[in-house]
C-alpha positions in Angstrom: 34.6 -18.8 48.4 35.4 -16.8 45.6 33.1 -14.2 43.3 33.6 -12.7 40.1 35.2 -9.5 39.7 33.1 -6.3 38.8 33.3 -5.5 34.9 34.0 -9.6 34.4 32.0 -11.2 32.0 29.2 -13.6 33.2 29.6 -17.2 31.5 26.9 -18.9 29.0 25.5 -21.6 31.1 25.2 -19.0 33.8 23.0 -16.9 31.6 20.2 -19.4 30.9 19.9 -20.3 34.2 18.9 -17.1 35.1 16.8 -16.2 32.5 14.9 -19.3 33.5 14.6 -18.0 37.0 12.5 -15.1 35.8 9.4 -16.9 34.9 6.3 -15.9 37.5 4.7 -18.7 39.0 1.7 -17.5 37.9 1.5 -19.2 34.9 0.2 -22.3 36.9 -2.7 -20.7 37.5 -3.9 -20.7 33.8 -2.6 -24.4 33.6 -4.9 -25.4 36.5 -7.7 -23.9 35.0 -7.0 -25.1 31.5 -6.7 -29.1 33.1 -9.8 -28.2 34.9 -11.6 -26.9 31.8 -10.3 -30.2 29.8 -11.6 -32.2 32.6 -15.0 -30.7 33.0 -15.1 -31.1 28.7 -14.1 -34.6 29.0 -16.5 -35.5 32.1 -19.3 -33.7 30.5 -18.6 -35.5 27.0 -18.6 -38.9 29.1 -21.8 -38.0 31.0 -24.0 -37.0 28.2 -26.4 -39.6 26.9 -27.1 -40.8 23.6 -29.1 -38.2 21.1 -32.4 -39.6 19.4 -34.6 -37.7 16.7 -38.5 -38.6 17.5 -40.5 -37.7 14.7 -44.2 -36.4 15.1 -46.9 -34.9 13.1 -47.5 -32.1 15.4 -45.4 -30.7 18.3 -48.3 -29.6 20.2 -47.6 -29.0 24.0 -43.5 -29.3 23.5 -40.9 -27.1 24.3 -37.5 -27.0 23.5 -35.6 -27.6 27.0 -38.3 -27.8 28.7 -40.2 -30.8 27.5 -39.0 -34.0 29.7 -39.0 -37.9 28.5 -40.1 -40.4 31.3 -40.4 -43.6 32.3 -42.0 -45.2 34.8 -42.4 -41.4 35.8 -38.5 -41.1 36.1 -36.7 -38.8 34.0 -34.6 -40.2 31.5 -34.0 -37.2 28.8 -35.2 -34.2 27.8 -36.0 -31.8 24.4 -33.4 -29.9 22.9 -34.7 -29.0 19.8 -37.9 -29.0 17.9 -37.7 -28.1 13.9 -39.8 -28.6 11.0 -38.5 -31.0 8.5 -37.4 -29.8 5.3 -40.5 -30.7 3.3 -42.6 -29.3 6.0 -44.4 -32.9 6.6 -43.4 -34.0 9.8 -41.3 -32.2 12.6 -38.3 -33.4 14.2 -37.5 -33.1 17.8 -34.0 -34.0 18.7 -33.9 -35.2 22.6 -30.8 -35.8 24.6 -31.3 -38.7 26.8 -29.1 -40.2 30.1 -26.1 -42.4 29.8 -27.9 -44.9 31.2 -31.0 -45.6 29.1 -29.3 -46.4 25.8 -29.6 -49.9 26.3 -34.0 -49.1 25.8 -33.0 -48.0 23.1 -33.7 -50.6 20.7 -35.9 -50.9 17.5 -38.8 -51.9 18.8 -39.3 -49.0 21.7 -42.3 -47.4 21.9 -42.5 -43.1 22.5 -45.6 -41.5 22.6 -46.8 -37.8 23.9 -48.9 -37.9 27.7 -51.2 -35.4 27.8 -55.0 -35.2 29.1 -57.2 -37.6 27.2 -60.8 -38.8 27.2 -61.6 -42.1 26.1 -63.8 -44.8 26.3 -61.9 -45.7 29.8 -61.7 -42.6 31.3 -59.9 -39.8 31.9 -55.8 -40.1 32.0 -52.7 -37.6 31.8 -54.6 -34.9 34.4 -51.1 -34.6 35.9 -50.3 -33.1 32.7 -52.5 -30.1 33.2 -50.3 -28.2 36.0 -46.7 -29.6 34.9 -46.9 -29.5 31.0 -47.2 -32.2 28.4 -44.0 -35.1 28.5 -42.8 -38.2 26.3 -43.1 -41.3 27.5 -40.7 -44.5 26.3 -41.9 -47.9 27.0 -38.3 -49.8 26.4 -38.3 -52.3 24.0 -36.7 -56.0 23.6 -34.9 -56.0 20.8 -31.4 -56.5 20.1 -30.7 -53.8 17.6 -29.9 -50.3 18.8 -32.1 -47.3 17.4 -31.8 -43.6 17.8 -34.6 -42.5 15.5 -38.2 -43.3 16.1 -41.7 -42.4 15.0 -44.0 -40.7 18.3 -47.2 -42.5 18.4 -50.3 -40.9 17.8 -52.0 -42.9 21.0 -50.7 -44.6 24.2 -50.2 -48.2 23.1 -53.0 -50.4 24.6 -50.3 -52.9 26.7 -46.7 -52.9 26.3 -44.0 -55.0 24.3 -43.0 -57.2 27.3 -46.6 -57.8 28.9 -47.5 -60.9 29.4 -50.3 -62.4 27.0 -50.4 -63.1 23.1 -51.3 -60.9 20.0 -53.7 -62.2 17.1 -54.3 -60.7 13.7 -58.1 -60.3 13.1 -58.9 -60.0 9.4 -62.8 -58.8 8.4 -64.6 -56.6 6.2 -64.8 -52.8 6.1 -68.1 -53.0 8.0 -66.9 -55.0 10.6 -63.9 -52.6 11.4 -62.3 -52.3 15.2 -60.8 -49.3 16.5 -57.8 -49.0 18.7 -58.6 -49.9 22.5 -61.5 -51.2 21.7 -62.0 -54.5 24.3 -61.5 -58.2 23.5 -64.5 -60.0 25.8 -65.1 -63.7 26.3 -68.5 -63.9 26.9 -68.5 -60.7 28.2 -65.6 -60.1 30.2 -62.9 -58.0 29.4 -60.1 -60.3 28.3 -57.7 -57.7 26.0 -57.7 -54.6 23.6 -57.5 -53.9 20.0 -53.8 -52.4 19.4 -54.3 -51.8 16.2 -56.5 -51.3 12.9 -55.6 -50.4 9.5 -57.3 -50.4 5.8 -55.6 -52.7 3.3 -56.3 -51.3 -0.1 -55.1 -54.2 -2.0 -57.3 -56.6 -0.9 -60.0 -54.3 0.3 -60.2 -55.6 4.0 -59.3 -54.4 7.4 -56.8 -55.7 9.6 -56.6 -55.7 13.2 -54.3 -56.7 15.4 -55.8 -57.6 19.2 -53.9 -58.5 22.5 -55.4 -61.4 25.0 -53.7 -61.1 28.2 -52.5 -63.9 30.2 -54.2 -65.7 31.7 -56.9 -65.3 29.6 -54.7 -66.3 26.3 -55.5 -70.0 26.5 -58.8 -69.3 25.8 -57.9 -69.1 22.0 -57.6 -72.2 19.9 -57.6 -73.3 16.5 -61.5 -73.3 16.9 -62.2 -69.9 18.4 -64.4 -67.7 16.1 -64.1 -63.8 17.0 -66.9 -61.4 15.8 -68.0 -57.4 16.6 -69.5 -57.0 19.8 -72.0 -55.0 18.8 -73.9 -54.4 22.6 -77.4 -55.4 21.2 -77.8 -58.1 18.3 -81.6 -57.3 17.1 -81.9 -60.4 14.8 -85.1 -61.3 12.4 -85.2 -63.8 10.7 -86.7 -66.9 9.1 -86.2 -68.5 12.8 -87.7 -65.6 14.6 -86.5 -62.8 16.4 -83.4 -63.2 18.8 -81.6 -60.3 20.9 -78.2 -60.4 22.1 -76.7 -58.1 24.6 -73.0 -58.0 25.3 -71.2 -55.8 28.0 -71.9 -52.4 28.9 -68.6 -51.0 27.5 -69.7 -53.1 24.4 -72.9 -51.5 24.1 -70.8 -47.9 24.7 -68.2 -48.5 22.4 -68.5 -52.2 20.7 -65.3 -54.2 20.5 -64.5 -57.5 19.2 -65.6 -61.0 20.8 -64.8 -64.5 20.6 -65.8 -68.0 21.5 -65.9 -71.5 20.4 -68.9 -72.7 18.6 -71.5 -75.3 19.8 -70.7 -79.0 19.3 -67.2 -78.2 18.0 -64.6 -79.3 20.0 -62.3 -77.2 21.9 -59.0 -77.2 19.4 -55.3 -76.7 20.3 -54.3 -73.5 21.6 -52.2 -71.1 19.0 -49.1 -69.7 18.8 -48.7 -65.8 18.4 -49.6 -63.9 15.2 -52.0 -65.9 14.6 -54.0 -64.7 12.0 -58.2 -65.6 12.6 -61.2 -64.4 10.3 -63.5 -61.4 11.8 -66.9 -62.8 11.1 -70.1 -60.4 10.6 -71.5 -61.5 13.4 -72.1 -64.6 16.1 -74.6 -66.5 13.8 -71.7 -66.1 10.8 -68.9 -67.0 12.8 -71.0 -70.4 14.1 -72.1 -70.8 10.4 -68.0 -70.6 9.2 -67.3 -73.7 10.8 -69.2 -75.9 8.4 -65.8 -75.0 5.9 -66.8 -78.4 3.8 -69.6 -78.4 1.4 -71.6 -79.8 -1.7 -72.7 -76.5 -3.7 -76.2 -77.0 -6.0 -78.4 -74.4 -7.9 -81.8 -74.4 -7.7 -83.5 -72.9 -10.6 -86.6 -71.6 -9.0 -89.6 -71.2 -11.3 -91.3 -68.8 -8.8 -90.6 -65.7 -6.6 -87.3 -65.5 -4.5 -88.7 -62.5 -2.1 -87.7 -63.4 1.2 -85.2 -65.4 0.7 -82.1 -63.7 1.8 -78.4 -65.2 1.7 -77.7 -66.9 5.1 -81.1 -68.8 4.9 -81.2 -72.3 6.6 -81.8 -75.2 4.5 -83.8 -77.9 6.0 -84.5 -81.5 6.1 -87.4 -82.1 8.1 -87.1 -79.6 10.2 -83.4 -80.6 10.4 -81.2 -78.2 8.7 -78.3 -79.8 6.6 -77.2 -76.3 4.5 -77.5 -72.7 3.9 -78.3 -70.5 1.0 -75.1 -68.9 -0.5 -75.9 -66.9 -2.9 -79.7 -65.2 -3.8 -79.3 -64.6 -7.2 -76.5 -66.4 -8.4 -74.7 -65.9 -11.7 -78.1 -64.7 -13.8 -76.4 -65.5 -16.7 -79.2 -64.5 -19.0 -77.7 -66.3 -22.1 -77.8 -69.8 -20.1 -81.4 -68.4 -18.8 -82.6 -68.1 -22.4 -82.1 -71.6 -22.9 -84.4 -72.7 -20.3 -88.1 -72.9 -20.0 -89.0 -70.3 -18.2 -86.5 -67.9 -17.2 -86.1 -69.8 -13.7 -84.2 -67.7 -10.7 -80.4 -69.2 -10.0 -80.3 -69.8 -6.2 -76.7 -71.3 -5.1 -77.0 -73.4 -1.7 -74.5 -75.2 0.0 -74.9 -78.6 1.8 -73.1 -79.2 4.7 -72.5 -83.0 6.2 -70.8 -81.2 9.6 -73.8 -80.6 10.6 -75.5 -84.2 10.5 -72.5 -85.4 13.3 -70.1 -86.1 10.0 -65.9 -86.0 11.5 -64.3 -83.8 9.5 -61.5 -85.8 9.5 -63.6 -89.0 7.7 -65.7 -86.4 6.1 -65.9 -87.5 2.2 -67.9 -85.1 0.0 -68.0 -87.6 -2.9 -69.6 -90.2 -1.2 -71.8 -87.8 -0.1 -72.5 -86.7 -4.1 -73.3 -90.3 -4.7 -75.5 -90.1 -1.9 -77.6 -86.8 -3.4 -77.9 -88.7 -6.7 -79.3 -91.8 -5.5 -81.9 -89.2 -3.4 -82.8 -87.6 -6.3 -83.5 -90.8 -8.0 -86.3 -91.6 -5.5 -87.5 -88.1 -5.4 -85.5 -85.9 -3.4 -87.1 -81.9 -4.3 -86.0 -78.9 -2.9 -88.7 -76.0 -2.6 -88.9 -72.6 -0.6 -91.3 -72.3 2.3 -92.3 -69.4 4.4 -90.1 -69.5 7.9 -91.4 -66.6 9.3 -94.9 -65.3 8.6 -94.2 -62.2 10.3 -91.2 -60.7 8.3 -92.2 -62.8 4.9 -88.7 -64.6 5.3 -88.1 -67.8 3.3 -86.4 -71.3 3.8 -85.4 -74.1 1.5 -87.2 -77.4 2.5 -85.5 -80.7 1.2 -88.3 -83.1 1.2 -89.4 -87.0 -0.9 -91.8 -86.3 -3.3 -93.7 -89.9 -3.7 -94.4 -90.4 -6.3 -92.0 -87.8 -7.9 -93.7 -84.9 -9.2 -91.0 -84.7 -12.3 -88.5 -87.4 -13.4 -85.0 -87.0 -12.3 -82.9 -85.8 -15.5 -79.1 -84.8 -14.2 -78.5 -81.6 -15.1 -75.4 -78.6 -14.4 -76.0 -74.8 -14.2 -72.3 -72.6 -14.8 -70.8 -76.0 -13.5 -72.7 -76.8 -10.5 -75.0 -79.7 -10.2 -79.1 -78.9 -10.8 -80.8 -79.5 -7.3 -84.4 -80.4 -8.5 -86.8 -78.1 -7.3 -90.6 -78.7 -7.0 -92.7 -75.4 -6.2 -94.2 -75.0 -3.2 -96.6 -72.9 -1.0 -98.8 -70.3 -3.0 -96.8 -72.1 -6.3 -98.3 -75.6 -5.3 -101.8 -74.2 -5.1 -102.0 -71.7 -8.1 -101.2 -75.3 -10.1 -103.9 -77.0 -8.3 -106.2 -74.2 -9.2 -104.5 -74.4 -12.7 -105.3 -78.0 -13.0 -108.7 -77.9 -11.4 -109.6 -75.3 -13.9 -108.1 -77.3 -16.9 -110.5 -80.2 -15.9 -113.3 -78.3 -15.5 -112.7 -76.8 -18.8 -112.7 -80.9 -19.9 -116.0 -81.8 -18.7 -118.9 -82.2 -21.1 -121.6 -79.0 -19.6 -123.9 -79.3 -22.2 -125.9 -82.6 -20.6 -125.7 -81.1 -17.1 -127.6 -78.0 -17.7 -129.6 -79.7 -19.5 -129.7 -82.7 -16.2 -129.6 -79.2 -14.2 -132.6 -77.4 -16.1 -134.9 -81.1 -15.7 -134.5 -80.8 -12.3 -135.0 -77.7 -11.7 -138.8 -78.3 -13.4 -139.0 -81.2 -11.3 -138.3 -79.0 -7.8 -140.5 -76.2 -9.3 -143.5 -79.0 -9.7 -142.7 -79.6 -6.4 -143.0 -76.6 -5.0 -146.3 -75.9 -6.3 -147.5 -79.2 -4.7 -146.3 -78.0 -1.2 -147.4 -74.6 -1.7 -151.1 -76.3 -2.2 -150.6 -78.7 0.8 -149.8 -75.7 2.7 -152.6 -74.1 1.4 -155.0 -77.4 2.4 -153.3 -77.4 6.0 -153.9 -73.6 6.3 -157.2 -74.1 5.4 -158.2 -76.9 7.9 -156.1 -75.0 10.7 -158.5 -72.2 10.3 -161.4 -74.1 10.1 -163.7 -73.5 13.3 -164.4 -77.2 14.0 -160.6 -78.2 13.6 -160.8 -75.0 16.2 -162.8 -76.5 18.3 -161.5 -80.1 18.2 -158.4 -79.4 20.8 -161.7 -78.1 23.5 -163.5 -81.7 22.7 -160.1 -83.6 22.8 -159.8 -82.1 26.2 -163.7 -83.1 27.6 -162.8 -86.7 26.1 -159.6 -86.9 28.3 -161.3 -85.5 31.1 -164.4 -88.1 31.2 -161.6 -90.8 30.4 -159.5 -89.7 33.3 -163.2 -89.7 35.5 -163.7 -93.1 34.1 -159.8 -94.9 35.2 -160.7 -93.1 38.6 -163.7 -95.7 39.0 -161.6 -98.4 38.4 -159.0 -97.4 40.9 -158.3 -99.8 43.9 -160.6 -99.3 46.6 -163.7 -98.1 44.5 -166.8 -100.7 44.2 -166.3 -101.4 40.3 -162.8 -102.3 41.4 -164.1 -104.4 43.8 -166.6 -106.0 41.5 -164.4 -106.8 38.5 -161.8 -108.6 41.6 -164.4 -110.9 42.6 -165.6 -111.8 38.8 -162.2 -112.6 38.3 -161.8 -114.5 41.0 -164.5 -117.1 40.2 -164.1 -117.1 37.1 -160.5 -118.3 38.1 -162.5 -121.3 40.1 -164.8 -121.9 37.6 -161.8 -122.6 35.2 -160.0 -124.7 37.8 -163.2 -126.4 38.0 -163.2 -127.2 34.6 -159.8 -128.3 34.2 -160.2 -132.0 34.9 -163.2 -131.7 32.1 -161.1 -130.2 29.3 -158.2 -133.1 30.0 -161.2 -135.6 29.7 -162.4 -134.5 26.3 -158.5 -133.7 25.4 -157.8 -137.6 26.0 -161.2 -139.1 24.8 -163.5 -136.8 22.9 -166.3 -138.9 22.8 -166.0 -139.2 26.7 -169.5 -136.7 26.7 -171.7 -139.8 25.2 -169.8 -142.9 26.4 -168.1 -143.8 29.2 -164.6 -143.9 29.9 -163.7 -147.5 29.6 -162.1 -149.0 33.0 -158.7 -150.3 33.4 -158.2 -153.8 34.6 -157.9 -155.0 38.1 -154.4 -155.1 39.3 -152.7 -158.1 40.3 -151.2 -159.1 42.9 -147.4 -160.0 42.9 -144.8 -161.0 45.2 -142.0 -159.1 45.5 -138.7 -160.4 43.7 
């Protein structure tokens, strides 16, 4: 082996190599560390969910990293962040969720705040009290991914994915729902309102219920839904009725439905439906006569009492109802008519007399009315309830017709002819009764009247001197005394019939006169045939027969 020589100069390649060799083995250390800080960056990056803004009108009882989202009471995020926007409106809390839940994360899932509440089903969120306020997301079904969503002001009343079917309920302003108030059927709890808003535009409310299953196929084409008021104090022309739904109804109302009488059942419907919210029962059964004939009557007298929703009857039948009370007072068309008569629109409806709607035809029916009107078809009002003063309209056959029929149209609808009725009818009898009286000649009756009034005061005088002549002889003292003398006679009369009783001796006496006198005449009987046959027999003879003669027998 051989070395280099002291003062020899070391070559190039040997050089590097040994400045190479100096490097500590320390530096691996900070390599490690800096893998294993890339690492942990890298696994932390991969772990970390999805971040979603929720936006809320107040961020009362959250906390910035703190505040936890659940579902299903499993954690599945939590706050970050809560700011205000920049206009101030709204404030924005950015949540970071797990890795896992981004597929919930769709358009149409739901977030809202759990906290304790107190509503018209109880108490909920009292959890909440000890461990703080949290979010809950009910996952969605959609196919679109979201990471920005509005936090609801209330738990939603079921979820997306729950079995049932959702209607759209459109109504009035008074008829207006709230959000979880219940859906009944006849009184059971069958679903909740989710949701009720004003629409400006057209000035009505819209709701929007949820039916669960199995209850769902309850609704068809025919079902009518109306408030559930708890108690239905109705009075009417028909009376008084009272209808009391469910206890939660009375509490809190709601919204019930059904399917009217003598209607048939319907198909059932598919979801978002949209179904009219009727005022009440009574106007949801009266909105399925959708088919009518409208008339005017022109009513000469007073409409008090009569009230829109009023039955119109045939014979105690009803066939209509009363659609308007006034309608159209259009006073130049009123000027133009005797009398300044009251517009009263009515509405007849052939449903109701058993017509299908599917053969219903309303002209036929027209022809019908005409021809009625002809032989004296009149329409009047009549007092359906003498308790509240409530009014009807009563189709009835005037014969003969009080007024010929002459056709006639009021701001385009057909004249119904009217004929008045009630207190109307009998002011024009006393009217008429008056008018006659007025006719008749007086003059000759008073006088007629004043003759025999002499005659009975002529009269008079005579019985007031016959009672005078009867007084007179009553207080006489021998028409006194007759009664006393009357009563001796009877007695010596009575004394008298004694003696001729059976059994006395002038009883006896008269028998035995009576008795020979009935000889005497039987004695005398052959005598009065003598003188009956021959006269003359008390001077001559009776002449003899002849002497028979003998004969022989034949």
């Amino acid at each position: 082996m051989t070395t280099d020589a002291p003062g020899q100069d070391t070559p190039p390649s040997r050089a590097r190599v040994s400045r190479h060799s100096r490097l500590s083995p320390i530096w691996i250390v900070p390599l490690v560390a800096l893998l294993i800080g890339l690492w942990l960056l890298y696994d932390d990056y991969i772990s970390r969910g999805p971040q979603v803004t929720l936006i809320m009108s107040n961020a009362e009882g959250i906390e910035a990293g703190s505040t936890l989202i659940k579902t299903r009471n499993v954690e599945v995020g939590r706050v970050e962040q809560v700011r205000l926007s920049d206009d101030l409106s709204h404030i924005r809390v950015i949540a970071r969720m797990s890795p896992d839940v981004e597929p919930m994360l769709v358009e149409d899932a739901r977030f809202w705040v759990v906290k304790p509440r107190i509503g018209r089903e109880g108490i909920s969120g009292l959890n909440t009290v000890l461990s703080g306020a949290y979010i809950q997301l009910q996952p969605g079904s959609s196919n679109e991914s979201s990471y920005r969503f509005e936090v609801l002001e209330q738990p939603p009343v079921a979820p997306a994915d729950a079995e049932g079917i959702r209607l759209n309920l459109v109504g009035q302003l008074g008829n207006s729902l709230r959000v979880g108030d219940p859906v009944t059927y006849h009184g059971f709890t069958v679903g909740r309102v989710e949701e009720a808003r004003f629409d400006p535009e057209t000035r009505r409310m819209r709701h929007r219920v949820f039916v669960e299953t199995p209850y769902d196929v309850l609704v068809t084409d025919s079902t009518r839904f109306w408030p559930a008021s708890g108690v239905d104090l109705k009075l009417d022309s028909e009376g008084v009725s009272v209808n009391v739904e469910s206890l939660e109804a009375l509490l809190g109302g709601g919204v019930t439905f059904g399917v009217p009488e003598d209607v048939p059942l319907g198909q059932p419907v598919s979801a978002d439906t949209t179904f009219t919210l009727y005022e009440d029962a009574e106007s949801a059964r009266q909105g399925t006569f959708n088919r009518y004939l409208e008339y005017v009557l022109l009513v000469d007298e007073t409409v008090r009492g009569l009230s829109r929703g009023a039955p119109v009857e045939f014979r105690g039948v009803r066939v209509g109802t009363v659609a308007a009370v006034p309608w159209e007072l259009n006073i130049d068309e009123r000027s133009r008519r005797a009398g300044f008569a009251i517009p009263v629109l009515i509405r007849i409806e052939p449903q109701r007399l058993g017509e299908n709607l599917e053969t219903l035809d309303l002209e036929s029916w027209r022809t019908r009315f005409e021809g009625w009107f002809e032989n004296g078809l009149r329409a009047s009002l009549k007092a359906g309830n003498l308790l509240t003063g409530a009014l009807y309209v009563d189709l009835n056959f005037q014969r003969p017709a009080a007024t010929d029929y002459l056709a006639d149209s009021y701001q385009n609808r057909p004249v119904f002819p009217t004929t008045p009725a009630g207190l109307a009818q009998i002011e024009q009898k006393v009217s008429s009764l008056l008018d006659k009286l007025n006719g008749l000649e007086v003059e000759p009756v008073l006088e007629g009247l004043n003759r025999n009034l002499a005659a009975s005061e002529a009269m008079l005088q005579e019985v007031r001197a016959l009672t005078s002549s009867v007084k007179a002889l009553t207080e006489d003292p021998d028409t006194q005394r007759l009664p006393g003398a009357l009563t001796s006679t009877l007695d010596d009369l009575r004394v008298t019939l004694e003696g001729l009783s059976p059994g006395s001796t002038a009883y006896d006496e008269l028998t035995a006169t009576l008795e020979r006198f009935d000889a005497l005449m039987r004695d005398l009987e052959p005598v009065a045939k003598t003188l009956s046959e021959q006269p003359n027999a008390l001077i001559f003879d009776r002449p003899r027969g002849q002497d028979p003669q003998p004969r022989a027998p034949r």
